[in-house]
Each structure stands twice: as structure tokens, then as C-alpha cells.
C-alpha positions as a Python dict, from the first residue, in 0.01 Angstrom:
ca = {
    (1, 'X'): (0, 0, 0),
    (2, 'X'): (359, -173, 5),
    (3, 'X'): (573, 27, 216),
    (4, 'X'): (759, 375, 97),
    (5, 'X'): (529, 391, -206),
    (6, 'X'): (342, 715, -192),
    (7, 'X'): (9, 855, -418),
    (8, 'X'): (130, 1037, -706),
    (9, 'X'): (-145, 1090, -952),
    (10, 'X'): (-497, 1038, -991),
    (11, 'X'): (-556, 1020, -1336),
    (12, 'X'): (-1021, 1024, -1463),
    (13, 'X'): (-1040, 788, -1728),
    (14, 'X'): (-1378, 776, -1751),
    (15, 'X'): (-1695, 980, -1518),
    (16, 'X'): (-2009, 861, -1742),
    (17, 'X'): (-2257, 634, -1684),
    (18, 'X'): (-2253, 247, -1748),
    (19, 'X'): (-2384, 350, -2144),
    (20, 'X'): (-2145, 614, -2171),
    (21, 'X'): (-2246, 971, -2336),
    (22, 'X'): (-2364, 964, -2608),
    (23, 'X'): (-2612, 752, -2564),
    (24, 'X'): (-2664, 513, -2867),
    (25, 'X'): (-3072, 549, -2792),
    (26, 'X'): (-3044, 898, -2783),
    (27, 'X'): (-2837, 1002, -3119),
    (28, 'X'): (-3041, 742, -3312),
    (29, 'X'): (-3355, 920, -3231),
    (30, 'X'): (-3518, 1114, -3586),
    (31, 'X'): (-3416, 1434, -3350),
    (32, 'X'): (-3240, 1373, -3050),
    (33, 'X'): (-3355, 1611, -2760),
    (34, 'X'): (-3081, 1536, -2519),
    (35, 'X'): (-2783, 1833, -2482),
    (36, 'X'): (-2551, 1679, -2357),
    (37, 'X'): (-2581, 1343, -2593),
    (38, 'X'): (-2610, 1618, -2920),
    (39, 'X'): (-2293, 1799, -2815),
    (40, 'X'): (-2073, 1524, -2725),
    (41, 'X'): (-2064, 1410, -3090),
    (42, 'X'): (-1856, 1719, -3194),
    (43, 'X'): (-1467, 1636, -3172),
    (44, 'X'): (-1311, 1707, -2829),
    (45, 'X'): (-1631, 1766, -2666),
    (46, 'X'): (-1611, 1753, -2261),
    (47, 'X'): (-1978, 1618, -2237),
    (48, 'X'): (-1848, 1266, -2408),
    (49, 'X'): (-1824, 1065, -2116),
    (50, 'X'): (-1686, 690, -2072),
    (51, 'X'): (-1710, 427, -1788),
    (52, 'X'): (-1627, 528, -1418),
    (53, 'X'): (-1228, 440, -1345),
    (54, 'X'): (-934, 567, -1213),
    (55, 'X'): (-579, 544, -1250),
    (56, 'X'): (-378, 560, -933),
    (57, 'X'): (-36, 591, -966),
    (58, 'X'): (234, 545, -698),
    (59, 'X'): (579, 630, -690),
    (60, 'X'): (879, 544, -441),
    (61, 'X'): (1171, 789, -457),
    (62, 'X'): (1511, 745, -309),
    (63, 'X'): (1670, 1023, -46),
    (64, 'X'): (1771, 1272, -286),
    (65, 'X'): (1593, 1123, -616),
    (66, 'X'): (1335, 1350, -774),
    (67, 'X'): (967, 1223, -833),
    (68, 'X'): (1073, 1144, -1140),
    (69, 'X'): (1328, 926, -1124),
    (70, 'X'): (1113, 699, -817),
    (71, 'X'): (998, 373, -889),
    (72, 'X'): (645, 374, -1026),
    (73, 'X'): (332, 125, -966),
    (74, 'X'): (-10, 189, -1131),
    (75, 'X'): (-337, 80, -949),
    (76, 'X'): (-645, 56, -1192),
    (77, 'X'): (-960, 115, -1063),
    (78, 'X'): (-1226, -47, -1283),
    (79, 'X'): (-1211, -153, -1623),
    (80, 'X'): (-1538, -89, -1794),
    (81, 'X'): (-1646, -125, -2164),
    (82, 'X'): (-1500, 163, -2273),
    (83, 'X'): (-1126, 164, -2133),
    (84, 'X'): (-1006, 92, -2444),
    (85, 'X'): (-1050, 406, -2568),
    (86, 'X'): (-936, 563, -2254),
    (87, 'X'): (-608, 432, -2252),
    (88, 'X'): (-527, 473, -2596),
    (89, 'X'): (-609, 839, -2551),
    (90, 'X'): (-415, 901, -2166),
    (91, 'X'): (-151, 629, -2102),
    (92, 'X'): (53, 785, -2352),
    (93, 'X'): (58, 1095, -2247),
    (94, 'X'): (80, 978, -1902),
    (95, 'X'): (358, 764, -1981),
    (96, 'X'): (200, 522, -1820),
    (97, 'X'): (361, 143, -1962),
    (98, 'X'): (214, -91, -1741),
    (99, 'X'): (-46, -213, -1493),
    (100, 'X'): (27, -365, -1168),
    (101, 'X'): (-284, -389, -974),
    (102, 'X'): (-694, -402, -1097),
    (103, 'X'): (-972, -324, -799),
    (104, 'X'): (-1327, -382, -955),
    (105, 'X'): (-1565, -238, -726),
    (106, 'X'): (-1828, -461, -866),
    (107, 'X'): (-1889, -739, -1138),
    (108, 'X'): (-2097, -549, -1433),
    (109, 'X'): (-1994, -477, -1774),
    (110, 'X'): (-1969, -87, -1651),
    (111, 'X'): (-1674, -198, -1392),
    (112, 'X'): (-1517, -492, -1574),
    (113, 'X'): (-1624, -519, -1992),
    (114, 'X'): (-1252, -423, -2065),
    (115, 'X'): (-1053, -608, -1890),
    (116, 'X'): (-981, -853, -2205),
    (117, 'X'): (-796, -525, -2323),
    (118, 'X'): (-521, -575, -1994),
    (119, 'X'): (-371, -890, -2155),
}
């Protein structure tokens, strides 16, 4: 971590599975039996789940500066399929305007599908 930057914020983008929920198997099914795959297809619903990744974000403050006037760095952690729709839904809200670091803990689509949506 480069020196007087402290953690800030971890921000869940995504806590699903590589497939995501719902699962495109399940809701095509004549009845789909699966809860959690039936009630994530109602708006808002907390069982809709994308990729694993984080957002860490950093901040360095001055003596006497607030948190929110520090400088800010943001540390991505994984960049699956779905992160897309992820950041269009938190980085606003967030505020979040830029990325200055990507980890990928490993190469599959799950980790690193999205990361065409970082240019």
C-alpha cells in the first residue's frame, strides 16, 4: 500500500457464483424449483447475486483535512462477467470516478470477463 494511504471502504459488488443468480438453467425450466433463482427475478430482490469482487477504496488525508477532502485511490478486486452491471448500479452512488489498481485472483471468466468494461 503506498505510504499514508489508509482503507476506507469496502464496497460488495458482487457475492454469487461464477453463473450469477438467477441461473439462466434454472428460470428457463417449464417450472423452476429453485427459491432463491424464482425470487431474484422480482425487482430489488437481495437473492440476485453477481460475480465475486470488491472495491477497496483508500484515502490519504492531510493533518487537519477531513476524510473527505483526502486523496482517494480505488483497488478493484476482480472483474467478472457481470461488473458491468455492478458499477453502473454502485460507482455512482459511491462516487467512485476512477480505477487505479485491478488484482484478479485467478484467470476465469468469473474473476476477469469484464475487464473490457475498464477501458
Amino acid at each position: 500500500m503506498e505510504e499514508g494511504f489508509e482503507l476506507w471502504r469496502v464496497a460488495v459488488l458482487g457475492s454469487g457464483p461464477s453463473e450469477g443468480i438467477p441461473r439462466v438453467s434454472c428460470i428457463t425450466r417449464p417450472a423452476p424449483s429453485c427459491r432463491a433463482c424464482v425470487d431474484s427475478l422480482r425487482p430489488h430482490s437481495k437473492n440476485r447475486r453477481r460475480n465475486t469482487s470488491l472495491l477497496l477504496t483508500l484515502r490519504r488525508r492531510q493533518c487537519g483535512e477531513s476524510w473527505s477532502e483526502g486523496e482517494e485511490k480505488n483497488i478493484l478486486i476482480d472483474c467478472g462477467k457481470f461488473f458491468w452491471e455492478g458499477a453502473i448500479e454502485w460507482f455512482p452512488l459511491l462516487g467512485v470516478r476512477s480505477i487505479d489498481a485491478v488484482i484478479l485472483t485467478h484467470d476465469h471468466f468469473d474473476a476477469a470477463g469484464g475487464l473490457d468494461n475498464l477501458r
